[in-house]
C-alpha positions as CSV (number, residue, x, y, z in Angstrom):
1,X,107.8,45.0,-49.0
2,X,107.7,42.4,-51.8
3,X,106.2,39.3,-51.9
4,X,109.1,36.6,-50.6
5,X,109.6,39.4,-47.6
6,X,105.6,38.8,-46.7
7,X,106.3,35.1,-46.8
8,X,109.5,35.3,-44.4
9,X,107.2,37.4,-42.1
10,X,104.1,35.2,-42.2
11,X,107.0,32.1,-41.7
12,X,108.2,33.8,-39.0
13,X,104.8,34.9,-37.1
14,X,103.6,31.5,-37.7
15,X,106.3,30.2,-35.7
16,X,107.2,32.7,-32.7
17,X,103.2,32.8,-31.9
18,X,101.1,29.9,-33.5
19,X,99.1,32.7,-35.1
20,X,97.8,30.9,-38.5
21,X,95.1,30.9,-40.5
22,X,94.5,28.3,-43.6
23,X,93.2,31.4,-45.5
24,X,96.0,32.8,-45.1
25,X,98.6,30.3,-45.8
26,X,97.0,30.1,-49.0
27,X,97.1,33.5,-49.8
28,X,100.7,33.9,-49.1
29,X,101.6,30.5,-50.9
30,X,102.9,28.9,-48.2
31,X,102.2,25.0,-47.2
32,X,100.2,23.9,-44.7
33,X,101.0,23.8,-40.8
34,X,102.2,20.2,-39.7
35,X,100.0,18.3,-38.1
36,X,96.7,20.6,-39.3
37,X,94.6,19.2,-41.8
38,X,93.8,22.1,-44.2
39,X,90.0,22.6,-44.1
40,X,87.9,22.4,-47.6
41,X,87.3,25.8,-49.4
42,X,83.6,26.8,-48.1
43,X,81.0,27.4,-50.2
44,X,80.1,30.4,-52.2
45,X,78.6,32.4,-50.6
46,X,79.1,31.4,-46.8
47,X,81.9,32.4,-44.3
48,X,85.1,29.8,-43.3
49,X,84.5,28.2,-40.0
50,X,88.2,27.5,-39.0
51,X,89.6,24.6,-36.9
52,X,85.7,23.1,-36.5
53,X,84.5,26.2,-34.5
54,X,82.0,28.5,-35.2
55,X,83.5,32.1,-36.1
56,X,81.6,35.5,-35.6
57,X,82.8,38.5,-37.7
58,X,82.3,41.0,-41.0
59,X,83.0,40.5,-44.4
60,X,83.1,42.8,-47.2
61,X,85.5,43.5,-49.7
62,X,87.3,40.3,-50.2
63,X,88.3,41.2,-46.2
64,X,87.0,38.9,-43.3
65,X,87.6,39.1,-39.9
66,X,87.4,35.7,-37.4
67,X,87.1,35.4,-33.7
68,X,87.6,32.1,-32.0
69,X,84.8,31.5,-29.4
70,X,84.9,32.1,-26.0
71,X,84.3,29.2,-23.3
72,X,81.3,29.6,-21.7
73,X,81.0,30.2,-18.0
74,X,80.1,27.8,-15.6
75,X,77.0,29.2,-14.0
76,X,77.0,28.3,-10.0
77,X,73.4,25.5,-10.0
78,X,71.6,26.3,-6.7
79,X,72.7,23.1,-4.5
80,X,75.6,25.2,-4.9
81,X,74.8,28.6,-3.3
82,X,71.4,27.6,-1.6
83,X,69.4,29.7,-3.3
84,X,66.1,29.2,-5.0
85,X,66.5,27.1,-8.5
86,X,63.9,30.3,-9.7
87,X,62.8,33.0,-8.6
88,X,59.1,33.6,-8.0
89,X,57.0,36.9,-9.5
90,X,55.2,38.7,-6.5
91,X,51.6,38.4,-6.9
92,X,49.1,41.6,-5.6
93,X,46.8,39.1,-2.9
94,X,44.5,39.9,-0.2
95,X,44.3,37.6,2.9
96,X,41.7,36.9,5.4
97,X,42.9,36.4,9.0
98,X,41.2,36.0,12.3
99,X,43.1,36.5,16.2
100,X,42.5,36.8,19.8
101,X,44.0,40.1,20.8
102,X,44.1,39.6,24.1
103,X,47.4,39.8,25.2
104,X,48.5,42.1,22.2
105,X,49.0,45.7,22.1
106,X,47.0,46.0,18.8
107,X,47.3,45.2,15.3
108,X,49.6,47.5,13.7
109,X,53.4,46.4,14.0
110,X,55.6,48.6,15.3
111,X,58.6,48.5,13.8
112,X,61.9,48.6,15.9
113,X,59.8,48.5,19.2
114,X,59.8,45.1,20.9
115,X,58.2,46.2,23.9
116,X,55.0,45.9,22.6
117,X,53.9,42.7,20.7
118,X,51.4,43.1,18.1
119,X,49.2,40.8,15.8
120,X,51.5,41.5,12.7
121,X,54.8,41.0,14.4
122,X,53.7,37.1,14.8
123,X,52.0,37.6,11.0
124,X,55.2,39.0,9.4
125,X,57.5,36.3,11.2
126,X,55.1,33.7,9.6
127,X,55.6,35.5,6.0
128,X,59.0,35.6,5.9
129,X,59.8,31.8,7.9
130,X,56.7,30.5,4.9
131,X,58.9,31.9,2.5
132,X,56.6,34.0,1.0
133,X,58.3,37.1,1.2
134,X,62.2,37.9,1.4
135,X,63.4,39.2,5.1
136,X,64.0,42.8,4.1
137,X,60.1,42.8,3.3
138,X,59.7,42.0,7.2
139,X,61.9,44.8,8.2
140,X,60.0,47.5,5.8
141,X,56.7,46.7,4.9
142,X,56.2,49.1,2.9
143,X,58.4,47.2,0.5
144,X,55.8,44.4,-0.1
145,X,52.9,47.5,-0.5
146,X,51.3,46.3,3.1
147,X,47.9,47.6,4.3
148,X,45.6,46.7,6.6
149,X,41.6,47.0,6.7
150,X,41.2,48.3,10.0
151,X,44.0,48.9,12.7
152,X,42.3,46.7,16.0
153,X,43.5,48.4,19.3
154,X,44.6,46.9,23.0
155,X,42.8,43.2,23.6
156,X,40.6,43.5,20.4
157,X,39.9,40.6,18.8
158,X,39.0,39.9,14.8
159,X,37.3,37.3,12.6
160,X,37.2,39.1,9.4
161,X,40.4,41.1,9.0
162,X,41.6,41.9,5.6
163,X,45.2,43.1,4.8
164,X,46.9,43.5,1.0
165,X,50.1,42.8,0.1
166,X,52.7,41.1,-2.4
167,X,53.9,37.6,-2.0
168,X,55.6,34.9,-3.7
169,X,52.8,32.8,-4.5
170,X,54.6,29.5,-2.9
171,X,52.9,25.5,-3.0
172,X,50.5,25.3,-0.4
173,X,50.9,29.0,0.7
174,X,48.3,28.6,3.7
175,X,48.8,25.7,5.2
176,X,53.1,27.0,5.3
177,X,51.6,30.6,6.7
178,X,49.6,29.1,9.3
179,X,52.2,26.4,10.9
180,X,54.7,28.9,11.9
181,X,51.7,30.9,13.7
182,X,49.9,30.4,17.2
183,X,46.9,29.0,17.2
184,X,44.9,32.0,18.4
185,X,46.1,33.9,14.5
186,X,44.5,31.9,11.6
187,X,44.5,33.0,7.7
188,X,41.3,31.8,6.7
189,X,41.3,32.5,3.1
190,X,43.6,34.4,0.0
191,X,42.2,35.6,-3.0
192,X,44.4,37.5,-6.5
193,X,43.7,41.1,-6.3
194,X,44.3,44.1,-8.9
195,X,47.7,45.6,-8.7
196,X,47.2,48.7,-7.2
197,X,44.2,46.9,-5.2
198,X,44.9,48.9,-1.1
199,X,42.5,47.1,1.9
200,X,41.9,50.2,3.9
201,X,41.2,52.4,0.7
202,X,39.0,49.9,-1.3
203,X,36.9,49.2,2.0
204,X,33.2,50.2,2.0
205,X,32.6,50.0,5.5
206,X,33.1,47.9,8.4
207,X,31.3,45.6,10.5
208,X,31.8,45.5,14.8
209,X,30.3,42.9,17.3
210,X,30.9,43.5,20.7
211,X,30.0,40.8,23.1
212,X,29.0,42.0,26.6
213,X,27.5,40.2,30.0
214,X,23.8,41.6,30.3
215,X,23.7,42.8,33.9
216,X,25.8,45.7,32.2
217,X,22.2,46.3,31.0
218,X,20.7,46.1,34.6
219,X,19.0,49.3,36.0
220,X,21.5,50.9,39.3
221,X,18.3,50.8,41.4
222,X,16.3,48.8,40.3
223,X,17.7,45.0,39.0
224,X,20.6,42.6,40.4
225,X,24.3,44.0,39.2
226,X,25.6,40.4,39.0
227,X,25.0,37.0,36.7
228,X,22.4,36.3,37.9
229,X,20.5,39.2,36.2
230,X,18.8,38.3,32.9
231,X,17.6,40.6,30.1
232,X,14.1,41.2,29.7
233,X,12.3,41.4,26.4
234,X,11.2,45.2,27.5
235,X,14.9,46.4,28.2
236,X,16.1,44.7,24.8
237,X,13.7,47.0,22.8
238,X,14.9,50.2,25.3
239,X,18.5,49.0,24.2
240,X,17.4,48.7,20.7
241,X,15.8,52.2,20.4
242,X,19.0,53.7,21.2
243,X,21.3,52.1,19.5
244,X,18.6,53.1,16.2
245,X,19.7,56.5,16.9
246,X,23.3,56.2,16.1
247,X,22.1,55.3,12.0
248,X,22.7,58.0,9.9
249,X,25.4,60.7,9.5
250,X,26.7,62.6,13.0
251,X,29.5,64.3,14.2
252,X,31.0,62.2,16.4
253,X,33.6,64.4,18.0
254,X,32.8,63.7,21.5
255,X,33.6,60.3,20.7
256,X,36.8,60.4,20.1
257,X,40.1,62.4,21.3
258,X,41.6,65.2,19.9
259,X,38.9,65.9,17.2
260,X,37.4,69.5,17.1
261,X,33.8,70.1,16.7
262,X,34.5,72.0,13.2
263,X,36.7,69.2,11.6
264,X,34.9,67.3,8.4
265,X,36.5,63.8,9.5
266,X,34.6,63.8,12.8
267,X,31.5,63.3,10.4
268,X,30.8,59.7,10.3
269,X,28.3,57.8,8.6
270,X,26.2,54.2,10.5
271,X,24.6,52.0,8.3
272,X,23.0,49.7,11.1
273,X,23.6,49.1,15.1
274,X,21.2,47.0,17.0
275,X,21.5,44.1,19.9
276,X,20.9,40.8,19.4
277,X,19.0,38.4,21.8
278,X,20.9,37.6,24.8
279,X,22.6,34.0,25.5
280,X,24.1,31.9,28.1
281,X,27.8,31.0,28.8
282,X,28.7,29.7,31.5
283,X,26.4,30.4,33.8
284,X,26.6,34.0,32.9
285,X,23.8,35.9,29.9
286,X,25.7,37.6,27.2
287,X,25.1,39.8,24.4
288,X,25.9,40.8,21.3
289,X,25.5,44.6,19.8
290,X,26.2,44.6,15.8
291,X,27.0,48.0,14.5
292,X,27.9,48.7,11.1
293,X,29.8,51.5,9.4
294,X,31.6,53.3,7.0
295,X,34.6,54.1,9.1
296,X,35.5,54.3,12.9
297,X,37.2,56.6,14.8
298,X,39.8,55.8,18.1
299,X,37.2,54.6,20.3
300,X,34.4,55.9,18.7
301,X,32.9,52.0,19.0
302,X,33.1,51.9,22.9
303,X,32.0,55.2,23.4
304,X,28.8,54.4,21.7
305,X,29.0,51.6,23.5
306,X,29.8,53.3,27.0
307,X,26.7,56.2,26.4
308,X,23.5,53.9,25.8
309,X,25.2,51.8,28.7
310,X,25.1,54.9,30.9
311,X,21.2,55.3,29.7
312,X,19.9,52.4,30.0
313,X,21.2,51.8,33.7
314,X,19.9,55.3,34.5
315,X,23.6,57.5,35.2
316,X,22.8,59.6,32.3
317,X,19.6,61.2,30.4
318,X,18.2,59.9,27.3
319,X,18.5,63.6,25.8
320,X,22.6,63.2,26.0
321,X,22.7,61.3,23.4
322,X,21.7,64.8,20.9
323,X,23.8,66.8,23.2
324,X,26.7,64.5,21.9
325,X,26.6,65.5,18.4
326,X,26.7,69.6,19.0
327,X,29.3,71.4,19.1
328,X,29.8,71.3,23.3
329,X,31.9,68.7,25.0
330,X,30.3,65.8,26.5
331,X,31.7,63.6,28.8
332,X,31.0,60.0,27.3
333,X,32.7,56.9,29.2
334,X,34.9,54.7,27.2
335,X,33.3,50.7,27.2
336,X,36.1,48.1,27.7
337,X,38.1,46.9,25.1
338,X,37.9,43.1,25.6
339,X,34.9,42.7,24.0
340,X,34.7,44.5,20.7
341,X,35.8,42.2,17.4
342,X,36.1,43.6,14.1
343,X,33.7,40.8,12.5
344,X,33.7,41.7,8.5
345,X,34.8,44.4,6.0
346,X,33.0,45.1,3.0
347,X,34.1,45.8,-0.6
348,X,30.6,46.3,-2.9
349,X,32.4,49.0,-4.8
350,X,35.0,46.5,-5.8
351,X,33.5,43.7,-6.4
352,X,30.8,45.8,-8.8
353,X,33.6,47.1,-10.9
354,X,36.4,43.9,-10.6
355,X,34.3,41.1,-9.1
356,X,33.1,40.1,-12.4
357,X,35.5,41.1,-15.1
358,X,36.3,37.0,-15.6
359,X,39.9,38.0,-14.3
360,X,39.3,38.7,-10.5
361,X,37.2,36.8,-7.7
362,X,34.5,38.9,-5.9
363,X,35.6,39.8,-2.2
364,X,32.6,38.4,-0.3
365,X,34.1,35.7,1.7
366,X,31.1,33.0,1.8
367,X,33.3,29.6,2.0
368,X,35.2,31.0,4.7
369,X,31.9,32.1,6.7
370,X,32.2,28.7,8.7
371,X,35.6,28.6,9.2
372,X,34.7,32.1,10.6
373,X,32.3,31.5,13.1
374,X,34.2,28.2,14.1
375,X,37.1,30.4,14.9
376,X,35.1,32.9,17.1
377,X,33.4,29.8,19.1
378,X,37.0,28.1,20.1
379,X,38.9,31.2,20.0
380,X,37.3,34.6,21.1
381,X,34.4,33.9,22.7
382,X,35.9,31.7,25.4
383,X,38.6,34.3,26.3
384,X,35.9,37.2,26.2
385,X,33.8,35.0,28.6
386,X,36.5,33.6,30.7
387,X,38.3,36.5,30.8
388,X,35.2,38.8,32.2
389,X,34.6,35.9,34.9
390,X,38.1,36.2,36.1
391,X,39.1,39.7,35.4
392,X,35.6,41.6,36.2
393,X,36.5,44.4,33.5
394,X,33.1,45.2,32.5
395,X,31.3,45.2,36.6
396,X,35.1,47.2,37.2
397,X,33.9,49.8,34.7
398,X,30.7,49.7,35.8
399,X,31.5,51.0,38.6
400,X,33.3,54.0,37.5
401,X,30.1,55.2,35.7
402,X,29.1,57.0,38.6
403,X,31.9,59.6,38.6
404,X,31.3,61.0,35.4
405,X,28.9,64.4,35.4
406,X,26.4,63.9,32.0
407,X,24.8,66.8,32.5
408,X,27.6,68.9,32.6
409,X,28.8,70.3,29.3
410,X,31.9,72.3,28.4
411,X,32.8,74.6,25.3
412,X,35.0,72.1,23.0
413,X,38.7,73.8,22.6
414,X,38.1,74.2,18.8
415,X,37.4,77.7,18.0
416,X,35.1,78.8,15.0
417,X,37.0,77.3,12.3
418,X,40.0,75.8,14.0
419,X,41.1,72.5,13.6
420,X,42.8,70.5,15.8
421,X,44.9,67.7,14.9
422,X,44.0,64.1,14.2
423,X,45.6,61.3,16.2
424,X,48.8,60.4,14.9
425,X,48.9,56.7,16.4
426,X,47.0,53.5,16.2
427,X,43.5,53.0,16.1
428,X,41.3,51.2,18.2
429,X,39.0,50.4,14.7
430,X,40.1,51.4,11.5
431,X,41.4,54.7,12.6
432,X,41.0,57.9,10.6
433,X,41.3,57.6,6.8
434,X,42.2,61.3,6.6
């Protein structure tokens, strides 16, 4: 095709489809398109910018290829839509709560059951109303890497509870957590955390209270088994010398269920256990026994609680307490749950290796201590003590004591070696880390 054909083609194509380039007019010879100013040559060098818009393309051997700009899209703003102008990171946190549990079955959600309201069902709610976490966090927890320190049973109560887990890191996170929770649930405290930081892993050991009227102290033949009985000095340090002989490591198997004699995990190690002095409340004495250790089995608290009980008011022998830690099965009553609050958990392991790296506050808790203690006096205490005056559940116990045979002792079901499976549910403390 020679050249005056090219130009009748170009002519033509120019004006069936508008497709024109001043480049290329000028190449073919052609004038200019009316009404188009022809744009000056560009410099060496640099590529032609055609019609005042910026061109993308490849050049090379005197051949260059253009491509008109695309409109940008219109991006929806977030009046729009509703959601969030930005969207958060999810920060690794800790937080420190404190509850009444009466009237809660526990502190582990159970997910899909609403039969049974637990502490994190109203903690959850609270999450995802704050803001602090999307819905479908509420709905699988394991999405937000939830844990808890220690898994509180029926009507127990905390003041130190520590549970991990990933949050948007909102304005004011606290104070917007707490308003969409009862008053009996509080978060005391947050703190930044390592990424792969897990409560109930990282925790050291545990620390129990359990708050309990004195005359559960009072000898069956010997003192008053109402309020009106008050602890003596010499009962205190019979009380004391017990509980002393819980320190150490045993094998608790006897105080627990379904735990064989042979299993490793019924080995648990106490730190400390002792009673307090006594106080009033009330008209009624109360006291408090502190026991600390590095892990709790399902009612291995108020079966420590229910033996030295059973001892110090005279329904069992002092030597039952040794008999408990062999191999044969002891029949130890179960304390009630009402007063036992999980008081602190400790993390000295953490705190030694992250606590002072610069990046990472310790886990120790001491502004919160007041806050603490407040909580317990307006919150737990008066339920424990109101509750008891009305409800009777430690002189309905009590009285139970006497149907249980001490000195009787049975073969555990475990045989040489066997092991018998762990308890699959909750846990009335931390449960079994196994």
């Amino acid at each position: 095709m020679g050249l005056p054909s090219l130009r009748a083609a170009a002519e033509a194509l120019r004006r069936a489809c508008g497709l024109w380039t001043p480049r290329l007019g000028r190449l073919l010879g052609l004038p200019p398109m009316a009404g188009k100013a022809e744009a000056p040559a560009p410099a060496a060098g640099t590529l032609p910018e055609p019609d005042g818009k910026a061109g993308s393309g490849w050049h090379g051997g005197g051949r260059v290829w253009e491509d008109a700009e695309q409109p940008a899209k219109k991006l929806k703003s977030s009046s729009e839509d509703g959601e969030q102008p930005r969207k958060l990171p999810k920060r690794k946190i800790v937080l420190l709560m404190a509850y009444s549990g009466k009237g809660y079955h526990g502190m582990q959600r159970n997910v899909g059951s609403s039969q049974f309201k637990t502490i994190e069902d109203d903690l959850v709610s609270a999450l995802v109303r704050s803001g602090c976490i999307p819905e479908n966090h509420g709905e699988d927890m394991r999405k937000m890497s939830f844990q808890r320190c220690a898994r509180t049973d029926k009507g127990v109560s905390a003041a130190g509870q520590v549970v991990s887990l990933k949050v948007w890191l909102i304005d004011d996170i606290l104070e917007k957590i707490n308003s969409h929770l009862p008053s009996h649930i509080r978060i005391l405290g947050l703190k930044r955390v390592t990424g792969g930081f897990n409560s109930k892993n990282r925790c050291d050991a545990r620390t129990y209270v359990y708050m309990l009227p004195t005359f559960a102290f009072a000898h069956k033949d010997r003192d008053a088994q109402d309020e009106t009985y008050r602890l003596s000095a010499d009962r205190l340090r019979q009380v004391n010398r017990l509980l002393a002989c819980y320190k150490g490591t045993h094998n608790f198997h006897n105080f627990t269920s379904q735990k064989g004699p042979r299993e490793p995990s019924a080995q648990r190690y106490i730190l400390d256990m002792f009673c307090e002095e006594p106080f009033e409340r009330d008209g009624m004495e109360f006291a408090v026994i502190k026991v600390k250790g590095q892990s709790f089995m399902t009612h291995q608290i108020r079966k420590m609680v229910g033996l030295v009980v059973a001892i110090v008011k005279g329904y069992a022998p002092e030597d039952a307490l040794e008999r408990s830690w062999g191999e044969a099965k002891v029949d130890i009553p179960k304390a009630p749950g009402l007063g036992l609050v999980l008081e602190r958990v400790h993390f000295e392991t953490y705190n030694r290796r992250f606590g002072g790296d610069g990046l990472h506050e310790p886990l120790d808790w001491a502004r919160e201590e007041a806050e603490a203690a407040a909580f317990k006096e307006q919150h737990i205490y008066p339920t424990i003590v109101s509750t008891e005056r009305h409800e009777r559940s430690m002189a309905q116990w009590l009285s139970t004591l006497p149907t249980h045979d001490f000195s009787a002792t049975a073969h555990a079901a475990a045989s040489p070696g066997a092991k018998v499976p762990s308890p699959q549910g909750g846990s009335e403390e931390d449960g079994d880390s196994d």
